[in-house]
C-alpha positions as CSV (number, residue, x, y, z in Angstrom):
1,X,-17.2,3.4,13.6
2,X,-17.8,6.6,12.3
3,X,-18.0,6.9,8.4
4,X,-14.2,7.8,7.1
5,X,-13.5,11.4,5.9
6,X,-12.0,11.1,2.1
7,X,-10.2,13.9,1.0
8,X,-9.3,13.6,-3.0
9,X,-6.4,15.8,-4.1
10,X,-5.5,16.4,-7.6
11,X,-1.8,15.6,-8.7
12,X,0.0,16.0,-5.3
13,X,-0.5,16.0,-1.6
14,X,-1.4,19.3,-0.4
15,X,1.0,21.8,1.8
16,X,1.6,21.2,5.5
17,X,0.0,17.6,5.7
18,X,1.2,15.2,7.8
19,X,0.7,11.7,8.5
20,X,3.2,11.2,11.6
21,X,5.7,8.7,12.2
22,X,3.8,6.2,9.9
23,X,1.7,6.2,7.1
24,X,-0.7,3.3,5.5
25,X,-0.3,3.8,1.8
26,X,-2.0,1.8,-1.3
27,X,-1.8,2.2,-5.3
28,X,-4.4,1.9,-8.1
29,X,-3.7,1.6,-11.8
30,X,-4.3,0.5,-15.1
31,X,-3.5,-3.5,-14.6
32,X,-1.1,-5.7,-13.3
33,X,2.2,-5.1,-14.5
34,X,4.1,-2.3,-13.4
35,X,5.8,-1.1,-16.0
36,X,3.0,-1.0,-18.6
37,X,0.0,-0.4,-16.2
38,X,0.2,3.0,-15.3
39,X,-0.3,4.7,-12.0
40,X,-3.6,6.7,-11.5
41,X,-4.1,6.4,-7.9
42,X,-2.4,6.9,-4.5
43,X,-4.0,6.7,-1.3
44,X,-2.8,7.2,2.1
45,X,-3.9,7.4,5.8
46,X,-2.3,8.2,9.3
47,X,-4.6,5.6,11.0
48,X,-7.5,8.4,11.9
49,X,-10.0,7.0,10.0
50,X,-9.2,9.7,7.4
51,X,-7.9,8.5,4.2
52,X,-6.2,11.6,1.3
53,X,-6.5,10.1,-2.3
54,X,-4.1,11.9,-4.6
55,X,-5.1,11.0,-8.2
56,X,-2.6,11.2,-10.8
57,X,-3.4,12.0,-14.7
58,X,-1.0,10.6,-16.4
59,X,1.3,13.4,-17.8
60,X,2.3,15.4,-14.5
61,X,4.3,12.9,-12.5
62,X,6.2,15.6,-10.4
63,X,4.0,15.7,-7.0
64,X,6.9,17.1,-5.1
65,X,5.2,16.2,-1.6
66,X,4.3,13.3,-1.8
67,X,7.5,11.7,-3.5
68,X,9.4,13.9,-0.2
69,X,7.5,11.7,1.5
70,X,8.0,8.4,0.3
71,X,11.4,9.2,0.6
72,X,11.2,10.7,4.4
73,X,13.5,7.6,6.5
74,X,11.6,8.8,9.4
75,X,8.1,8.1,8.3
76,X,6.8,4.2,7.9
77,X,4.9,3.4,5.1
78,X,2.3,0.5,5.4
79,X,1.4,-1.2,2.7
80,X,-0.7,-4.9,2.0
81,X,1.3,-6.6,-0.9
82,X,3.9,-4.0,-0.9
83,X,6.1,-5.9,-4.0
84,X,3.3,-4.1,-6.2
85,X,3.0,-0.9,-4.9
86,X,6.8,-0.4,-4.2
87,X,7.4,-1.4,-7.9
88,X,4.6,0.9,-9.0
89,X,5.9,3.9,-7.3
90,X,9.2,3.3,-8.5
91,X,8.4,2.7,-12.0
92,X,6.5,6.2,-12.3
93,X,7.4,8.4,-9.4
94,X,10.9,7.2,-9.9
95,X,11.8,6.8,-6.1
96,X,12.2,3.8,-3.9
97,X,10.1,3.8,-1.1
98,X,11.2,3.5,2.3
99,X,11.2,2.3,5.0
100,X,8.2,-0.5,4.5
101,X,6.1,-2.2,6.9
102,X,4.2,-4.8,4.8
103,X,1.1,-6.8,6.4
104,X,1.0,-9.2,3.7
105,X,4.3,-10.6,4.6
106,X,3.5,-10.2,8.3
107,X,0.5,-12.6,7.9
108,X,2.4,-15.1,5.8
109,X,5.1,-15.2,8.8
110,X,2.5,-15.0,11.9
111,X,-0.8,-16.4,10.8
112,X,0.5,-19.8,9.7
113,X,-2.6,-21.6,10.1
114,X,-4.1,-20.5,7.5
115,X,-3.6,-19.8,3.2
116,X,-5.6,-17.1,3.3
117,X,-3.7,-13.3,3.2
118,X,-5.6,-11.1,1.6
119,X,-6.9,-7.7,2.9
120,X,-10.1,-9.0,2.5
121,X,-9.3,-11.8,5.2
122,X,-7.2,-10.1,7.3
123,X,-9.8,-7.2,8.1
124,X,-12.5,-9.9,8.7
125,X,-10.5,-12.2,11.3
126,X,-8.6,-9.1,12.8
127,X,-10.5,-5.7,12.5
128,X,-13.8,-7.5,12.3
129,X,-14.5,-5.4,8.9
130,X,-15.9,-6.8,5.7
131,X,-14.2,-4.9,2.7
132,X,-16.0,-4.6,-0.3
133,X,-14.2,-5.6,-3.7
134,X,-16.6,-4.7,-6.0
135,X,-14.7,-1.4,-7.6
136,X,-11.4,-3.7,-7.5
137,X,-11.5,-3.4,-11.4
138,X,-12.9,-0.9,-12.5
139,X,-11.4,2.7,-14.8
140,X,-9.5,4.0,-12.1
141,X,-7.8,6.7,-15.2
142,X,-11.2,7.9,-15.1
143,X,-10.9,12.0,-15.2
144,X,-13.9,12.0,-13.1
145,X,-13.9,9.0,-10.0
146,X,-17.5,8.0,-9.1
147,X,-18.3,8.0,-4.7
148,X,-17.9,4.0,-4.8
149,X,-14.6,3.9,-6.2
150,X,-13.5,6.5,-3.5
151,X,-14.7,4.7,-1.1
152,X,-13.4,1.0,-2.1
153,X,-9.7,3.1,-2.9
154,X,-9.6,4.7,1.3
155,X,-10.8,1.9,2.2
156,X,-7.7,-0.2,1.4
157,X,-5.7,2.0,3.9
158,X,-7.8,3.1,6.8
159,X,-7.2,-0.8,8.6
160,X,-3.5,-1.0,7.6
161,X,-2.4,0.7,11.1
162,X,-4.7,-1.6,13.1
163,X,-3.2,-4.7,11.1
164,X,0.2,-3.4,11.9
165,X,-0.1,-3.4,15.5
166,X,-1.9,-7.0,15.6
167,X,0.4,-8.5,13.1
168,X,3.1,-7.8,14.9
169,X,2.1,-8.9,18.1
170,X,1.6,-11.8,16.8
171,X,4.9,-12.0,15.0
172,X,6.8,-11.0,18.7
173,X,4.9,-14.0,20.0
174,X,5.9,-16.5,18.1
175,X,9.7,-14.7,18.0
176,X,9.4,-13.8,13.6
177,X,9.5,-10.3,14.1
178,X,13.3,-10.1,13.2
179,X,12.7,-12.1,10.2
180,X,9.7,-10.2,9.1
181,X,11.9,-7.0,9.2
182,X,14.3,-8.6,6.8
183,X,11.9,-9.3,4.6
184,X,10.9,-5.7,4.5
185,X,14.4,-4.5,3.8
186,X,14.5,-6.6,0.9
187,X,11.2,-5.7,-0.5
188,X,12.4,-2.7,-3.0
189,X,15.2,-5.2,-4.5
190,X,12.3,-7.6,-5.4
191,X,10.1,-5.0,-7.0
192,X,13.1,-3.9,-8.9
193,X,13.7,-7.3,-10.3
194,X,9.9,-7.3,-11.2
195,X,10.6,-3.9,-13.2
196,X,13.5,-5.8,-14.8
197,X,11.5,-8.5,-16.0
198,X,12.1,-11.2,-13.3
199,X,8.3,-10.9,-12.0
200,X,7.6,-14.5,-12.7
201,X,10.7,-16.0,-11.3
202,X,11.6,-17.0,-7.9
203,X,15.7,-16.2,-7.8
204,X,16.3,-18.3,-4.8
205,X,14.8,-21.6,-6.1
206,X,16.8,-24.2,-7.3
């Protein structure tokens, strides 16, 4: 494969982009917890081996074009643990993503024969990619983002299409895919119960 094209934008996507009828996206910030950690970092790809990082500063959170499309019904958004990101992009975009296509919940429900779900894992058994963590924590408010962390942020989105289309194969083989989508559906309800302070609960356990 050809090395990916990163395109870093500042504050918003830039006019007349588009991603198509779906687009992989992935969030960096601060730490772990929604509401305090904020948002510094969105990165998104069609699938083209091109990935557009739009880094965020902290005081503008307007980025008109790229809230329009989180919020476009027509465009899929891909995501790898999308409970975080969804919860994320709520808590300081303000708008609830949608519709979702989430991989990590589509190996959980089709790869059963194994514990192992990461990004990571699921590049290595079905893209045959190793994914570098290294930059996973690192200062991603930085004003200035070094080349590594660049390339570790794109390169949590270029696979996501490729996943998708595995994923669910293996999801209509073993006849999951309709629960799969219900899960998706439901996904912005559980991030808004993690920005209302549920995070650590499990609501449907006894």
């Amino acid at each position: 494969m050809t090395s990916p094209r990163i395109k870093l934008h500042k504050g918003d996507l830039p006019a007349g982009l588009s991603f198509g009828s779906s687009v992989a996206i992935d969030t960096e910030t601060l730490g772990l917890k929604p509401y305090r950690d904020r948002l510094c970092l969105v990165q998104l790809s069609a699938g083209n081996n091109e990935a557009h990082l739009v880094q965020l500063d902290g005081s503008d959170w307007s980025a008109p074009r790229l809230r329009a499309l989180l919020l476009d019904p027509g465009v899929v958004k891909i995501f790898h643990y999308g409970r975080f990101d969804i919860a994320v992009l709520k808590r300081w975009l303000g708008v609830a993503t949608t519709p979702i296509w989430c991989t990590k919940i589509a190996s959980k429900l089709a790869r059963t024969y194994t514990d192992r779900h990461g990004l990571k894992d699921l590049c290595a058994e079905l893209a045959g990619v190793e994914l570098s963590k290294q930059q996973q924590s690192s200062d991603w408010a930085s004003a200035s983002l070094s080349q590594q962390q660049l390339a570790y942020a794109a390169s949590d989105v270029l696979h996501l299409h490729g996943l998708k289309a595995k994923l669910e194969a293996m999801l209509q083989r073993e006849g999951r895919m309709a629960m799969a989508e219900a899960a998706f559906r439901y996904l912005p309800e559980r991030a808004d119960l993690d920005l209302a302070g549920f995070d650590d609960m499990d609501v449907f356990s006894h």
